[in-house]
Backbone as numpy.savetxt, mean C-alpha at the origin, in Angstrom:
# Nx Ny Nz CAx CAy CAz Cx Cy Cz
-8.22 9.47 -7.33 -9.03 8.92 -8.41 -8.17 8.29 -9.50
-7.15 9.09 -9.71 -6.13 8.19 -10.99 -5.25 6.94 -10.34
-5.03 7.00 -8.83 -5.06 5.74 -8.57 -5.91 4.43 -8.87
-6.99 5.02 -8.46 -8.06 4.10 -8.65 -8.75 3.78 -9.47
-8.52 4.03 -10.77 -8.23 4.00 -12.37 -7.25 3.29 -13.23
-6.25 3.84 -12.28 -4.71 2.50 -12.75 -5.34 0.81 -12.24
-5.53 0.87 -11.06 -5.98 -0.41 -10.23 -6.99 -1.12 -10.87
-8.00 -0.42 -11.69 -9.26 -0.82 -12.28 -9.36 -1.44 -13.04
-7.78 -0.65 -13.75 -7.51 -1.15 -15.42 -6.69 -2.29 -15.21
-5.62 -2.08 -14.26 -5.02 -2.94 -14.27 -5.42 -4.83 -13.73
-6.38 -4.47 -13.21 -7.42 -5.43 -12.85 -8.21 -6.08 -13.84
-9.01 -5.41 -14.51 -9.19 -6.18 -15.43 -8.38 -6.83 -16.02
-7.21 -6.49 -16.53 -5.97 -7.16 -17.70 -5.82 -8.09 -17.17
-5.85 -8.16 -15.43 -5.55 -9.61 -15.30 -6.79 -10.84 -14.45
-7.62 -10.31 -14.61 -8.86 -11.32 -15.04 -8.63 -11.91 -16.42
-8.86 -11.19 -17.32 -9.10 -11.36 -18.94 -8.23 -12.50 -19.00
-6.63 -12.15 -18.88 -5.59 -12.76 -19.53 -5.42 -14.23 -18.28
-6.27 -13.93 -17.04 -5.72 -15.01 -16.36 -7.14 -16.23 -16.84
-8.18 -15.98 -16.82 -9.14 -17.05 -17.38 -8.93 -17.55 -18.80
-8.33 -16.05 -19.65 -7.86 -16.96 -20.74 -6.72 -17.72 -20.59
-5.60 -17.92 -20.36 -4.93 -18.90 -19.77 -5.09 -20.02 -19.29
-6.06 -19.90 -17.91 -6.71 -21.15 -17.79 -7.60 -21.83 -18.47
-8.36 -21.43 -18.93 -9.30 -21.48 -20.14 -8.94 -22.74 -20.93
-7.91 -22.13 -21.27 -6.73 -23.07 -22.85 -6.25 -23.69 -22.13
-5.53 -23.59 -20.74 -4.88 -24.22 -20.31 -4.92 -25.92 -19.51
-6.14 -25.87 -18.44 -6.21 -26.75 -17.83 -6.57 -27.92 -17.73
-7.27 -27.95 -18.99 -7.77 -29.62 -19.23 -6.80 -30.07 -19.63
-5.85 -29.68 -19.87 -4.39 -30.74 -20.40 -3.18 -30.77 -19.10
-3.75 -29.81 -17.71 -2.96 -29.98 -16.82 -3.04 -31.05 -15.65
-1.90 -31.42 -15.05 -2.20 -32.21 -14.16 -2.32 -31.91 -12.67
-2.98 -32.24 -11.56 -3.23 -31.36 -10.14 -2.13 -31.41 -9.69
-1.24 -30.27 -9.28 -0.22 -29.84 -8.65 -0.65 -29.75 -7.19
0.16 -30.19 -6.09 0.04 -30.23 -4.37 -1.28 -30.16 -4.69
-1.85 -31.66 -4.67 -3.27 -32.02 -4.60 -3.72 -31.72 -3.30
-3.30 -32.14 -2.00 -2.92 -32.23 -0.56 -3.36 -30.66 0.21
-2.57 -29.32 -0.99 -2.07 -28.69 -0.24 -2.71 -27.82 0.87
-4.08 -27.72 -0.07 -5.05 -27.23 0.85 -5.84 -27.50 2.37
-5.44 -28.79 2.64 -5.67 -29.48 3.51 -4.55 -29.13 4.84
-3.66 -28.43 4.78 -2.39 -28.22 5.89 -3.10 -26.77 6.32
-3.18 -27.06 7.52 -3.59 -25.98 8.54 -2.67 -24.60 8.45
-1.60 -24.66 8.22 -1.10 -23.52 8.16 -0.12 -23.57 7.10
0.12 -22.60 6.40 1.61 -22.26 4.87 2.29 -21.09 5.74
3.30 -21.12 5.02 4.46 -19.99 5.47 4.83 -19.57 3.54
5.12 -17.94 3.09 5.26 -17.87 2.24 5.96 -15.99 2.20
6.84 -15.86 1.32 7.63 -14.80 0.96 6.71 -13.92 -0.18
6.48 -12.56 0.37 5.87 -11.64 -0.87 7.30 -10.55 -1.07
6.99 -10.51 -2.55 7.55 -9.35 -2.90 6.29 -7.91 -3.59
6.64 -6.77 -3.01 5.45 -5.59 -3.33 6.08 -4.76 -4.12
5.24 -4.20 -5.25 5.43 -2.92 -5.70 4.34 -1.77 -5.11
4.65 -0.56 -4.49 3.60 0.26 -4.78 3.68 1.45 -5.30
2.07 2.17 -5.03 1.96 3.46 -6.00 1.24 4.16 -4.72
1.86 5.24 -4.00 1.32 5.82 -3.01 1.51 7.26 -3.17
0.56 7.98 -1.83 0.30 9.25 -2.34 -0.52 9.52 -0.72
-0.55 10.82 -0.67 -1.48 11.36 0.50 -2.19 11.92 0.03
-3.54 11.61 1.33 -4.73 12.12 1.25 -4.92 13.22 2.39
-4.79 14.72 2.08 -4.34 15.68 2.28 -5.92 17.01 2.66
-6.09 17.09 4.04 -6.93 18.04 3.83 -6.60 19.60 4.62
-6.69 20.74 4.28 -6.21 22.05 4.70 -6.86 22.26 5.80
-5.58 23.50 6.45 -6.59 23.51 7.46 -7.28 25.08 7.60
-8.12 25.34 8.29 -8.98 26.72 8.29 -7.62 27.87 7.70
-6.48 27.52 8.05 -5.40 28.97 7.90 -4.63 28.83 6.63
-5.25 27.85 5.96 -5.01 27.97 4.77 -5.08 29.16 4.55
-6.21 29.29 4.18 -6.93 30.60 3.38 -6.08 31.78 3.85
-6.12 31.99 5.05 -5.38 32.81 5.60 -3.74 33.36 5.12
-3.37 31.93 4.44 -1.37 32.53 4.31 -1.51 32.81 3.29
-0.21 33.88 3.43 0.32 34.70 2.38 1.18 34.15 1.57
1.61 32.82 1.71 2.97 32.72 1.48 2.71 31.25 0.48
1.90 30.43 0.74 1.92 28.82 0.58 0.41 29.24 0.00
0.15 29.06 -1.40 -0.92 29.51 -2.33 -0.86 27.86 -2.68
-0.65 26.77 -2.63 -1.21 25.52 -3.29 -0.41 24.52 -2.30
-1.55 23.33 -2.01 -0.39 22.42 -1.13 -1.03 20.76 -2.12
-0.38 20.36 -2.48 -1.08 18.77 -3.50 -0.28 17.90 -3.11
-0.43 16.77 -3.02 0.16 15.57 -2.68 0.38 14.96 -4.41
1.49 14.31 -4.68 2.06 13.82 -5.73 1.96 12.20 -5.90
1.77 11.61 -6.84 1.87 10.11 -6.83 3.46 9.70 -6.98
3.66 8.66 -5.71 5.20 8.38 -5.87 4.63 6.22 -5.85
5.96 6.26 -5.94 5.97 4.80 -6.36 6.96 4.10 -5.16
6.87 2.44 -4.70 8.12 2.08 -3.80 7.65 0.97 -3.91
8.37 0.15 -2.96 8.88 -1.39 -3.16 9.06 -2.03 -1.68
8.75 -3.27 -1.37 8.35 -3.86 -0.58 8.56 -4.99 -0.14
9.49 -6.09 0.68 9.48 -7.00 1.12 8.21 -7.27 2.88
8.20 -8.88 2.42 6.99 -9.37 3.85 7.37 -10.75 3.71
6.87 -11.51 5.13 6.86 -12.87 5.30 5.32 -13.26 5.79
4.62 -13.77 4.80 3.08 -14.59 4.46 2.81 -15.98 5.60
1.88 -15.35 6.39 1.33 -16.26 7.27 0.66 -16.56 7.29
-0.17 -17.81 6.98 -1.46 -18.25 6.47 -2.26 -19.31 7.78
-3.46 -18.89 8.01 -4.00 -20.25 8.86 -5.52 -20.91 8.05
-5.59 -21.87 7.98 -6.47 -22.44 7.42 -7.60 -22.51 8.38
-8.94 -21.72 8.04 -10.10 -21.59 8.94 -11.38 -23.15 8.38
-11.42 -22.65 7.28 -12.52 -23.53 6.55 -12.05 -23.54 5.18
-12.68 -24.80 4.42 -12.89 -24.14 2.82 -12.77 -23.38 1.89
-13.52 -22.54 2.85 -13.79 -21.35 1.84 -12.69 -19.99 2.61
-12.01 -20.01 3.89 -11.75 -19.38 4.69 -10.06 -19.26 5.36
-9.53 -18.57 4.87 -8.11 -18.39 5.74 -7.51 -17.09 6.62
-6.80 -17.34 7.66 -6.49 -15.96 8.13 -4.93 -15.82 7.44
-4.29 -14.87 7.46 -3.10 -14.28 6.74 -2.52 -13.23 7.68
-1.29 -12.94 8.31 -0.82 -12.19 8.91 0.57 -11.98 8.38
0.82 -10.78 7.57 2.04 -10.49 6.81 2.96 -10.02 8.34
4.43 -10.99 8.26 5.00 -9.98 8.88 6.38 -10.97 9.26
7.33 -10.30 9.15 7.20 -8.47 8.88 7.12 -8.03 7.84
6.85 -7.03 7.43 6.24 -6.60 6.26 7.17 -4.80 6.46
8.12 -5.21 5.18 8.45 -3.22 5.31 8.63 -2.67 3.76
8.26 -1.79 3.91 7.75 -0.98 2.76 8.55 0.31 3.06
9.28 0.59 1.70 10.31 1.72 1.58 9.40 2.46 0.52
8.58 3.85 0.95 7.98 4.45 -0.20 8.40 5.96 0.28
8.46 6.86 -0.51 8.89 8.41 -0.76 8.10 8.85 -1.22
6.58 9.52 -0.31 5.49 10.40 -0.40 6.29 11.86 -0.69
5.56 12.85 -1.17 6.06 14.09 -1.79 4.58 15.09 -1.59
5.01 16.16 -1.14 3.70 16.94 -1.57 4.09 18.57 -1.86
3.35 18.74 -3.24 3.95 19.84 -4.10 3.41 21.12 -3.69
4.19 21.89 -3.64 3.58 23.39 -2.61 3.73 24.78 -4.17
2.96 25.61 -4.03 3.47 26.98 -4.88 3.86 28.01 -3.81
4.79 28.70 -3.48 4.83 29.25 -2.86 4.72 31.17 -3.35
3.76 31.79 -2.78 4.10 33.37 -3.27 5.14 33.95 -2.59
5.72 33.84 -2.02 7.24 34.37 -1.34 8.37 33.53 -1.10
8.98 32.88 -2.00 9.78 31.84 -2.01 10.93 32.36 -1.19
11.45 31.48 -0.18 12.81 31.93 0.57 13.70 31.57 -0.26
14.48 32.10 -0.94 15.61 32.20 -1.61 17.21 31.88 -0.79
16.82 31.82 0.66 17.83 31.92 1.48 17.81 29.94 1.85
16.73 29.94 2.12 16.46 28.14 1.93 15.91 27.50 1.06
16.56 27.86 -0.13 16.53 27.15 -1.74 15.05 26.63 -2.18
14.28 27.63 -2.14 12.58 27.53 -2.05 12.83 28.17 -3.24
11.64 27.15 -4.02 11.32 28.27 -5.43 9.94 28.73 -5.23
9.53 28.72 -6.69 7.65 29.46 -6.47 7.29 28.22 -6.52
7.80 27.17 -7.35 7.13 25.80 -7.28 8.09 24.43 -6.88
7.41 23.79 -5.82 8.36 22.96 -5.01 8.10 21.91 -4.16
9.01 20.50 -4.36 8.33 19.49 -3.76 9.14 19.35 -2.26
7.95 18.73 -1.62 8.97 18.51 -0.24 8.53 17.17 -0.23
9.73 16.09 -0.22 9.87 14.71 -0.04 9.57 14.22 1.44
8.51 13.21 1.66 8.95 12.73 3.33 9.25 11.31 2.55
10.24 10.88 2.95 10.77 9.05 2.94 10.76 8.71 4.17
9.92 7.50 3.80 9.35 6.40 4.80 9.80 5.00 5.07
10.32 4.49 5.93 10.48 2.81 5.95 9.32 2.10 7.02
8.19 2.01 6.12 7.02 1.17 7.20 7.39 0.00 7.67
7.50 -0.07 8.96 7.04 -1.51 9.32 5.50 -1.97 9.78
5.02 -2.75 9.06 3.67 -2.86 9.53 3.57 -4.59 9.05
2.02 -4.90 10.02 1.53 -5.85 10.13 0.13 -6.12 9.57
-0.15 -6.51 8.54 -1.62 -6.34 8.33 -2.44 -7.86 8.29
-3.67 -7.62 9.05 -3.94 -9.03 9.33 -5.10 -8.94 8.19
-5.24 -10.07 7.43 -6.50 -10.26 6.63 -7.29 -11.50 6.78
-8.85 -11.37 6.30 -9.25 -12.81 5.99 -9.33 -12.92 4.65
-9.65 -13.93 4.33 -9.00 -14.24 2.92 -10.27 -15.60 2.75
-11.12 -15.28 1.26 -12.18 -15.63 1.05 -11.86 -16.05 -0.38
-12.00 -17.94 -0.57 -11.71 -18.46 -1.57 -12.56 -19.11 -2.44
-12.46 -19.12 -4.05 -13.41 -20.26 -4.66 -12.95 -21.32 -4.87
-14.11 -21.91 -5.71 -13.44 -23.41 -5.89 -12.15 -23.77 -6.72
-11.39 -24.69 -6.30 -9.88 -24.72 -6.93 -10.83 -25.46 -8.37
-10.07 -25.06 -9.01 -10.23 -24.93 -10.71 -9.10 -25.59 -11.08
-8.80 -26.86 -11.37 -7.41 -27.69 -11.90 -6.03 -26.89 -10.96
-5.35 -26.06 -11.72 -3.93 -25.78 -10.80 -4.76 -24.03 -10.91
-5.96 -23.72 -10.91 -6.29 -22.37 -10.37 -7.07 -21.90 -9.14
-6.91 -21.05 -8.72 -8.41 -20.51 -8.01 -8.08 -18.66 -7.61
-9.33 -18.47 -8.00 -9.57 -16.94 -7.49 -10.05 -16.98 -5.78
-8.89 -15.75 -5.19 -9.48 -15.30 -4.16 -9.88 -13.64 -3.45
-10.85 -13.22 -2.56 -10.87 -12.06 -2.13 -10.38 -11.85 -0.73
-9.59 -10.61 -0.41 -9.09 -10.53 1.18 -9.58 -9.46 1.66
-9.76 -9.16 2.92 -9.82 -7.65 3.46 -9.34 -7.75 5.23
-9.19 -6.79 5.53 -8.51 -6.93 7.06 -8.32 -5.03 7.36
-6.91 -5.31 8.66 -6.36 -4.33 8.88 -4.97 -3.79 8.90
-4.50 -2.67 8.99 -3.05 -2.28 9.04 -2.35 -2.02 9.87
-1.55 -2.37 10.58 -1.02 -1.58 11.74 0.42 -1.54 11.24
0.71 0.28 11.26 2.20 0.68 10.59 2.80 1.30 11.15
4.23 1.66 11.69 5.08 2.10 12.03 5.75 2.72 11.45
6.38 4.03 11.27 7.42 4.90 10.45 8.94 4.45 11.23
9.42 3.88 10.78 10.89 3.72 11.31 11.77 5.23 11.18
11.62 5.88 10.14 12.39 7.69 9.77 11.06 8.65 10.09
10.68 8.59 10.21 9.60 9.17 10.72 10.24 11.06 11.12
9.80 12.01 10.63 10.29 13.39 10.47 9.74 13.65 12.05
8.52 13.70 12.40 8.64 14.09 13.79 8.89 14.16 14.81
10.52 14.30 15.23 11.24 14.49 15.93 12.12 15.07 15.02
12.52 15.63 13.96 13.60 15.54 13.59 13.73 17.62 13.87
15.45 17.76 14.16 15.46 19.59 15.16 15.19 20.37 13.27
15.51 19.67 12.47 15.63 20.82 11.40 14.62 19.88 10.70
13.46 20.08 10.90 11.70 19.74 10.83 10.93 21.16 9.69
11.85 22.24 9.80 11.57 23.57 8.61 11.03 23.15 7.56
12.19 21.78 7.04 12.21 21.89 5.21 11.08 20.29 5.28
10.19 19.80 5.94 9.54 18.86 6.11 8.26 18.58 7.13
7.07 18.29 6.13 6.04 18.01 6.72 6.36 16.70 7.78
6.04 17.46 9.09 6.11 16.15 10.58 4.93 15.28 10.41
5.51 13.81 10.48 4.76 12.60 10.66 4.51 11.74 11.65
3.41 11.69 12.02 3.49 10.91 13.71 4.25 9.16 12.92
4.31 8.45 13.60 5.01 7.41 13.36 4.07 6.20 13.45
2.97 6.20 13.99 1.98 5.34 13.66 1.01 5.29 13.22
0.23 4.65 12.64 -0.76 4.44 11.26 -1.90 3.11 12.04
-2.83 3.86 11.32 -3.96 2.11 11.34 -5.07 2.42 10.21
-5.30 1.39 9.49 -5.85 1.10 8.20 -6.34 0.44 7.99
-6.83 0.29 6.73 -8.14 -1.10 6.33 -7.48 -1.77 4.90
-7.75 -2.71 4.68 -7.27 -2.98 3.32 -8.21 -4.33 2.19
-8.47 -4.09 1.48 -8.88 -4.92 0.55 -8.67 -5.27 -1.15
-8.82 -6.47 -1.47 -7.86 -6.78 -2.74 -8.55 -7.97 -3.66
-7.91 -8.03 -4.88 -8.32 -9.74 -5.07 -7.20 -10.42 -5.15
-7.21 -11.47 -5.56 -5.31 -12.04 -6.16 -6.17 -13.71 -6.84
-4.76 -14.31 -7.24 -5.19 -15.41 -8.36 -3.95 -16.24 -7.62
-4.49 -17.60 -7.09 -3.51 -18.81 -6.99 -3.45 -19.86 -8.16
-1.98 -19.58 -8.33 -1.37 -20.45 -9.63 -0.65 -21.65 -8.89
-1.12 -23.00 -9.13 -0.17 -23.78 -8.17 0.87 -24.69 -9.34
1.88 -24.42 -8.49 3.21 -25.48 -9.77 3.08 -26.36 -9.00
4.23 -27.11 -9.41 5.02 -28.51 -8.89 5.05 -28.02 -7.18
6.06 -27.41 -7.36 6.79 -27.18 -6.40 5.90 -25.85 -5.00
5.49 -24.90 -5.48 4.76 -23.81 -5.33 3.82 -23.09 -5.66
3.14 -22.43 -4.59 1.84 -21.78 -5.36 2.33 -20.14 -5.35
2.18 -20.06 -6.62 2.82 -18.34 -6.98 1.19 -17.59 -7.43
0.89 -16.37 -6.40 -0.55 -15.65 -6.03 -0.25 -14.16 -6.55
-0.19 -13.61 -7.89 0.22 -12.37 -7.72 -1.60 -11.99 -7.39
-1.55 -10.40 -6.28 -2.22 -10.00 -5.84 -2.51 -8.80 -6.02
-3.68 -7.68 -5.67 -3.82 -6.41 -6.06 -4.30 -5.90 -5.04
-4.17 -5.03 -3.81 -5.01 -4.51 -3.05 -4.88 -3.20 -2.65
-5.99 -2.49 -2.19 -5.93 -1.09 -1.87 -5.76 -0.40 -0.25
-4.82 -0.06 -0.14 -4.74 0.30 1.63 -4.68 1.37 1.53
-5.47 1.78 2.74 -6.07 2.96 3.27 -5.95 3.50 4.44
-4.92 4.22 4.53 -4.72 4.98 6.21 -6.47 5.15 6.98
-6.49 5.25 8.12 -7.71 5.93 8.93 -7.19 7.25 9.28
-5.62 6.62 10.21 -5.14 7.69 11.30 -4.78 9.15 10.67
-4.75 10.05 11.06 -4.22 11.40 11.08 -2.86 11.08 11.46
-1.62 11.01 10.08 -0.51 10.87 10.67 0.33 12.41 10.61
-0.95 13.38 10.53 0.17 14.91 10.42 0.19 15.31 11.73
1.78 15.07 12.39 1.88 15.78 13.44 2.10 17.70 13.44
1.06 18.42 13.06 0.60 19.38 12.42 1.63 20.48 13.85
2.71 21.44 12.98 3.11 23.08 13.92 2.86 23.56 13.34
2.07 24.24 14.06 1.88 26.09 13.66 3.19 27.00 13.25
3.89 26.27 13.84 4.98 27.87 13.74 6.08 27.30 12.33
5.71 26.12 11.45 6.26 25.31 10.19 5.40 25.69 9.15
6.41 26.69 7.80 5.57 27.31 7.10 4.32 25.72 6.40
5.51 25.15 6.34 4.73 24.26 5.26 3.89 23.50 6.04
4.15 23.03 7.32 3.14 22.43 7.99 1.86 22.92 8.46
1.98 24.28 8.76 0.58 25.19 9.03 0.05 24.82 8.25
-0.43 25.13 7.46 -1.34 25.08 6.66 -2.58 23.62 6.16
-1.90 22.32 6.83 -2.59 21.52 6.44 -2.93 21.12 7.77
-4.17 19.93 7.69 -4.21 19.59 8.93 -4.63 18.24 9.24
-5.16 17.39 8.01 -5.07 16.51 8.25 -4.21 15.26 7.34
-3.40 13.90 7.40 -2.56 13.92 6.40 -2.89 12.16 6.55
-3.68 11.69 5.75 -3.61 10.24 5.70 -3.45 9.10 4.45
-2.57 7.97 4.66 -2.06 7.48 3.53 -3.36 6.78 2.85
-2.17 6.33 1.40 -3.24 6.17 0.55 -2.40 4.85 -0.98
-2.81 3.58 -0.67 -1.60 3.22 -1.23 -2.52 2.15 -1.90
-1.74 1.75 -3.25 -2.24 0.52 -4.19 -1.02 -0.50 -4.42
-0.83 -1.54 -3.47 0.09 -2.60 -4.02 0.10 -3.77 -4.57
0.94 -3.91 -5.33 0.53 -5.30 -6.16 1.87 -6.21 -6.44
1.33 -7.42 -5.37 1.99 -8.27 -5.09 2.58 -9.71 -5.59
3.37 -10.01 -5.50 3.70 -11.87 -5.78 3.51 -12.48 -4.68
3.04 -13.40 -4.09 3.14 -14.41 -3.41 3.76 -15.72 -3.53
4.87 -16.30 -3.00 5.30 -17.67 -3.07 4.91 -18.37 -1.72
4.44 -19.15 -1.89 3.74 -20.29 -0.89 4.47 -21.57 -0.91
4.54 -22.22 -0.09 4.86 -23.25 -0.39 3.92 -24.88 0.04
């Protein structure tokens, strides 16, 4: 929910500040790549920030341990390179296929423990880090208005398909870390704003992705892993686009 509160707010600020801009701005501007819309396909470089976190549900033996009294997932933050593939459908209509697209983010989820092992540097309160290098592909359609001098608002939505390149499940000393299957599939939706220059159209963007899959490869016999059982991502990134 405080994700989706940051995103809300942060969304508005840039409606407000981007119509006022154009607002003042465009009757004194001149049409930049008048043309451009007309080319069947763009090629274009994103750079991502995100704000991610798991969506975390227990499992029946929760209740049951003695040992692991709280399990919460933490908001962490990461950063993101992709290569922007655009096909021109209609008008109003484009497809978009990021890729490759990899995303370096460091999910965390905070445990209390009532019997802290002291022998493996466990306190009563304690985070266990999984770091991730996604590679994923997410295909969107991408739903546009009317170009507005050098503006236009657009909406996208699609799917995710992600890969864990470090991926913990396989790893022999798996103790001090929740196991992650290594593949993901998701949904995603956003808005973003095309600014066109001279030279380029620069789109910063906002969208929300959403694991489906169950990526907890869940052991019983892993204090910290017992206990949960289902483990799916949960991410808000917000992007630049350069187009050309």
């Amino acid at each position: 929910m405080q994700l989706l509160k940051k995103a809300r707010f942060f969304l508005l600020i840039c409606c407000f500040s981007t119509f006022g801009i154009t607002a003042f701005g465009q009757l004194r501007e001149s049409i930049n790549l008048p043309d451009n819309d007309d080319k069947w396909y763009h090629i274009g470089i994103v750079v991502m920030g995100t704000m991610n976190r798991f969506q975390i549900n227990q499992h029946p033996t929760f209740l049951q341990s003695d040992s692991v009294l709280v399990s919460n997932p933490n908001n962490s933050f990461g950063f993101g390179i992709g290569g922007m593939h655009t096909f021109r459908i209609s008008n109003r209509f484009e497809a978009r296929v990021v890729f490759p697209q990899l995303l370096f983010v460091n999910k965390s989820i905070n445990y209390h423990l009532k019997y802290p092992d002291a022998g493996n540097e466990e306190t009563p309160v304690m985070d266990q880090q999984v770091e991730s290098i996604l590679l994923g592909v997410p295909i969107q359609l991408k739903l546009k208005s009317d170009r507005i001098g050098n503006f236009r608002v657009y909406m996208m939505g699609g799917v995710k398909f992600e890969t864990d390149l470090s991926s913990k499940a396989n790893a022999r000393n798996a103790d001090k870390f929740v196991k992650l299957k290594k593949s993901d599939f998701g949904i995603e939706a956003g808005i973003g704003f095309n600014f066109y220059n001279k030279m380029f159209i620069l789109s910063p963007e906002i969208k929300i992705s959403n694991g489906i899959s169950n990526v907890h490869a869940r052991d019983p016999n892993l204090k910290f892993s017992n206990v949960i059982d289902k483990i799916q991502s949960r991410q808000i990134i917000f992007s630049l686009i350069f187009e050309g």
